[in-house]
C-alpha positions as CSV (number, residue, x, y, z in Angstrom):
1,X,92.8,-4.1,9.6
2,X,91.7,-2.9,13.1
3,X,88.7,-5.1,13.1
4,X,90.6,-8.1,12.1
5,X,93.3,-7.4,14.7
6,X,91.0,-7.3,17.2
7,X,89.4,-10.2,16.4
8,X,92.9,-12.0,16.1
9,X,93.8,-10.8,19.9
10,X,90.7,-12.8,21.2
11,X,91.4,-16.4,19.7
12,X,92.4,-17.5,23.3
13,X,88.9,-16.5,24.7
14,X,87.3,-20.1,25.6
15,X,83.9,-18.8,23.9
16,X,86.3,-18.0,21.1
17,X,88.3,-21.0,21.1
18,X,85.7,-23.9,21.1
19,X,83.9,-22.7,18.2
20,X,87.7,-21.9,16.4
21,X,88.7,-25.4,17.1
22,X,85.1,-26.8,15.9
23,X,85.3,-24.8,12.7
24,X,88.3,-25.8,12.2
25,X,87.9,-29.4,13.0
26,X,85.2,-29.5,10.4
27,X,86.8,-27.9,7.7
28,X,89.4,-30.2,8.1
29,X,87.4,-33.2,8.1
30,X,85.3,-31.9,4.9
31,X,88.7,-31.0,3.0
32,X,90.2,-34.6,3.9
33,X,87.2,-36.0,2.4
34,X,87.8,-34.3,-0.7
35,X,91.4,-35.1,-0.5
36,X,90.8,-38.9,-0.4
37,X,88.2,-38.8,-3.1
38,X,90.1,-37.2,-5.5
39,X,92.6,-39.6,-4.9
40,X,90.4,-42.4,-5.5
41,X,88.8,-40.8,-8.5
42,X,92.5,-41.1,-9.8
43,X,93.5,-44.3,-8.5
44,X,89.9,-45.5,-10.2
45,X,90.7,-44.0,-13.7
46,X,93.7,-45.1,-13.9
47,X,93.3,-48.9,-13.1
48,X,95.4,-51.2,-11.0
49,X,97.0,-52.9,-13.8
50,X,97.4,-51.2,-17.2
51,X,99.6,-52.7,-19.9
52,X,101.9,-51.1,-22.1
53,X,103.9,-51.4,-25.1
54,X,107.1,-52.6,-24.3
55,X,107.0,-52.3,-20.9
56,X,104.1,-55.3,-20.7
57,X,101.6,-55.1,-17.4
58,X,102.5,-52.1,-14.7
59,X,100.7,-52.1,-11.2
60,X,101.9,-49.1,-10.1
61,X,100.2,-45.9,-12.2
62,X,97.3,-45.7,-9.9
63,X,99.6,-45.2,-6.6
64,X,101.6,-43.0,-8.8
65,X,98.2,-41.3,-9.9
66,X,97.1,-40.9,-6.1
67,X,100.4,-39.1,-5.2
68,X,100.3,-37.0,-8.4
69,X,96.8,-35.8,-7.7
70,X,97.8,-34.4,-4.4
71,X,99.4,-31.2,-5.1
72,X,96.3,-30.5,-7.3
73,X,93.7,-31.1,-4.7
74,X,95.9,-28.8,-2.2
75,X,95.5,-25.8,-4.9
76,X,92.0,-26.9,-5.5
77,X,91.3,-27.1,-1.4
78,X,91.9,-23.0,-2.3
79,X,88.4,-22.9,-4.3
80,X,86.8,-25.4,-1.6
81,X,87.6,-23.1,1.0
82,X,85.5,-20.6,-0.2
83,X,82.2,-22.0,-0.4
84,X,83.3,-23.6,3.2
85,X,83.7,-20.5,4.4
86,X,80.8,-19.3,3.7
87,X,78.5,-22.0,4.7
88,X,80.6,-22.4,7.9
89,X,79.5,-18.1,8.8
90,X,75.8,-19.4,8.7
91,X,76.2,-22.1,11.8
92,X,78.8,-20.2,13.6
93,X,78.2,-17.0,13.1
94,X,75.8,-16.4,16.4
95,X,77.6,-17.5,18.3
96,X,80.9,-16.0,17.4
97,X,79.4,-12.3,17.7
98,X,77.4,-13.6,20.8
99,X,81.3,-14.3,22.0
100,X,82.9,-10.8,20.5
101,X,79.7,-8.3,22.1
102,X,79.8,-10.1,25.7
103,X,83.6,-9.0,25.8
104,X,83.8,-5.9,23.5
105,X,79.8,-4.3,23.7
106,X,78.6,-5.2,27.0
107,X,76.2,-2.8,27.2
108,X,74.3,-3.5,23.9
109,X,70.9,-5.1,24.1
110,X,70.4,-8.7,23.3
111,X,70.3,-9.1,19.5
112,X,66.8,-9.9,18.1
113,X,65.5,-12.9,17.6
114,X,65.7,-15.0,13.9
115,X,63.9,-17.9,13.0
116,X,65.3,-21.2,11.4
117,X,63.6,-19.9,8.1
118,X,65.2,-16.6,8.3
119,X,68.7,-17.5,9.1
120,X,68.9,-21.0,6.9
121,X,67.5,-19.1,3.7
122,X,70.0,-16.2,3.9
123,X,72.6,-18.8,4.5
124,X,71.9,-21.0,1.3
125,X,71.4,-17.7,-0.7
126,X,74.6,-16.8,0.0
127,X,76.3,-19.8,-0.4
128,X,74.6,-20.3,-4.0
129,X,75.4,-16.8,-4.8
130,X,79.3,-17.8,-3.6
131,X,79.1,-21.1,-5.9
132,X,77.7,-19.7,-8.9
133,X,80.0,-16.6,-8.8
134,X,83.2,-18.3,-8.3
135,X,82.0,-20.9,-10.9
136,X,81.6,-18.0,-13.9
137,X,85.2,-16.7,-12.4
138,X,87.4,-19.6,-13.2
139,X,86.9,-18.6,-16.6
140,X,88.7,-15.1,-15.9
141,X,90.7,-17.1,-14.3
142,X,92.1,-18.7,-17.4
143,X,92.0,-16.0,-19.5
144,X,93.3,-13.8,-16.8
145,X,96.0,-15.7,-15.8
146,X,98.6,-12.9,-15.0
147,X,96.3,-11.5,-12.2
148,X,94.2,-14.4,-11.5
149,X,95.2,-13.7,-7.8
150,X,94.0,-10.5,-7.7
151,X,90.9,-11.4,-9.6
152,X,90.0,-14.0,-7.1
153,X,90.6,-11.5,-4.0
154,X,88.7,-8.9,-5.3
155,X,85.9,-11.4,-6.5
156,X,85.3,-13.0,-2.8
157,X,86.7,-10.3,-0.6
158,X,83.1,-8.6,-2.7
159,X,81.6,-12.0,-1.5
160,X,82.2,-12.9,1.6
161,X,82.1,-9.3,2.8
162,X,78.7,-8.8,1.4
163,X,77.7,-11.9,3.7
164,X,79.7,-11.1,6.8
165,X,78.3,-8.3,7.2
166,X,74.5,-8.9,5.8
167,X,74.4,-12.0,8.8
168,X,76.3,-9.9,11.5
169,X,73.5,-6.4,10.8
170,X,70.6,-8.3,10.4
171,X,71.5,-9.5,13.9
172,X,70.6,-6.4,15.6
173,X,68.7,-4.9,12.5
174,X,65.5,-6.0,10.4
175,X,66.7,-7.6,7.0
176,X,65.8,-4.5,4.8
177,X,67.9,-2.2,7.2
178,X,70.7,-5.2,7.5
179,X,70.8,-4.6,4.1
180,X,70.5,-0.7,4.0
181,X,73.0,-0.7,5.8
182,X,75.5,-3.0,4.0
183,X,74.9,-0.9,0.5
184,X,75.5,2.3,2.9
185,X,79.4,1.3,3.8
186,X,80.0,-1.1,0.8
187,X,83.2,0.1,0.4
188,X,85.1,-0.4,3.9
189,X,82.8,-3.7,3.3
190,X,84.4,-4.9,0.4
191,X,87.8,-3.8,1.5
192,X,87.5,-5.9,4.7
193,X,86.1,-9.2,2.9
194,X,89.7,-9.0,0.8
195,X,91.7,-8.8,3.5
196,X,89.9,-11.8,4.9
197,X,89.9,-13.4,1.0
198,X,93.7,-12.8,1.1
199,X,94.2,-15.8,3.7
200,X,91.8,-17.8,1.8
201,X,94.2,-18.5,-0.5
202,X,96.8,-20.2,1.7
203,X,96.2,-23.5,2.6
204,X,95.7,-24.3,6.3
205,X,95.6,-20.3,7.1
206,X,92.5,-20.4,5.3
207,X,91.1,-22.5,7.5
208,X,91.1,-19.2,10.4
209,X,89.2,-17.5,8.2
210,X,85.3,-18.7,8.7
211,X,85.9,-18.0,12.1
212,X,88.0,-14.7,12.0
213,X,86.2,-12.8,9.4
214,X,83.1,-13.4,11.6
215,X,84.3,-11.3,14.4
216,X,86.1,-8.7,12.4
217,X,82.7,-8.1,10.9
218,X,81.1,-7.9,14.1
219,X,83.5,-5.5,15.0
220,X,83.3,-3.2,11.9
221,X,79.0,-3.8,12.2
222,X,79.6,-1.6,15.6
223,X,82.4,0.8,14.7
224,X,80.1,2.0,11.4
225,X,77.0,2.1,13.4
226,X,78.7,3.9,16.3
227,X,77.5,1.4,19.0
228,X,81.3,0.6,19.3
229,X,82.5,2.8,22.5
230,X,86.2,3.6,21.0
231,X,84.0,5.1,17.9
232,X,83.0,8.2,17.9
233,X,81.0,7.7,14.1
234,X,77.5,6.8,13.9
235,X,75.5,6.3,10.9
């Protein structure tokens, strides 16, 4: 909770802000567009003139099927979020971190340096592990209905911090000891990606969380290695 606090109290940072208000601005845009096709996909089904017994010719289902499908696509914008989420870490994560050390870990060494290659394959590995995963779950979802919630917390909060804090190690780590590392603390890991999967789940907070989650990873990546100078820990 530290980590994400901290990463909370810097939203007004300009760094901070621009790329907040770009994630933001494209998560909107993508959901919207999801929004208005569902709507269409509706409004398409559905016809604009379908006749029925005794009432003869109505030209008003499909409006009534766009405004019905509504709610649905909010709840489904929940699911969306998370795949958004993650691709969203791969093209903002460096810079977010980049934001988070220059005011929190000045005195670190410049990360090291990742190719295209590196950084897009990790990024679509990830986002086609989130896919499939949360794919398979809305099965348990059905069948699980009771403590569906709690299933789909648990589920990403493994997820997403699994990728959080693969992307923000491998930063200042080679990929075998990025991911040493991330098997080494997998439990305040996966404790951390739930209270970031928590939000996820609430339309329009959800959309904080690309953005967030990538600085309170960046902040639990120093506190468990010990480069953080409030902790006295190191690995």
């Amino acid at each position: 909770m530290k980590d994400i606090l901290r990463a909370l109290g810097q939203l007004g940072d300009p760094r901070f802000r621009g790329v907040l208000l770009t994630g933001i601005g494209l998560s909107v845009a993508l959901l919207a567009g999801f929004v208005a096709l569902a709507v269409w996909l509706a409004r398409w089904l559905v016809g604009p003139t379908v006749t029925l017994p005794w009432l003869g010719p109505v030209t008003w289902l499909d409006e009534a099927a766009g405004f019905a499908v509504l709610p649905l696509t909010l709840v489904a914008s929940v699911f969306l979020m998370v795949p958004v989420a993650s691709a969203f870490t791969g093209l903002f994560l460096d810079r977010i971190a980049a934001a988070v050390e220059a005011r929190h870990y000045p005195h670190l060494p410049p990360p090291r340096s990742q190719g295209w290659g590196e950084v897009l394959g990790e990024s679509a590995g990830f986002l086609g592990l989130v896919i499939l995963v949360n794919a398979g779950a809305l099965v348990a979802y059905v069948f699980l209905a009771p403590i569906a919630l709690f299933v789909f917390w648990g589920v990403n909060g493994f997820l997403l911090g699994r990728e959080y804090a693969h992307m923000v190690a491998a930063r200042h780590l080679p990929v075998d000891r990025a991911r040493a590392f991330r098997r080494r603390h997998r439990g305040r890991i996966w404790l951390t990606g739930v209270l970031m999967a928590v939000p996820l789940s609430v339309p329009v907070l959800n959309l904080l969380v690309p953005v967030v989650g990538a600085a309170a990873f960046t902040h639990l990546f120093h506190r468990l290695r010990g480069t953080d100078p409030d902790s006295a820990g190191r690995v």
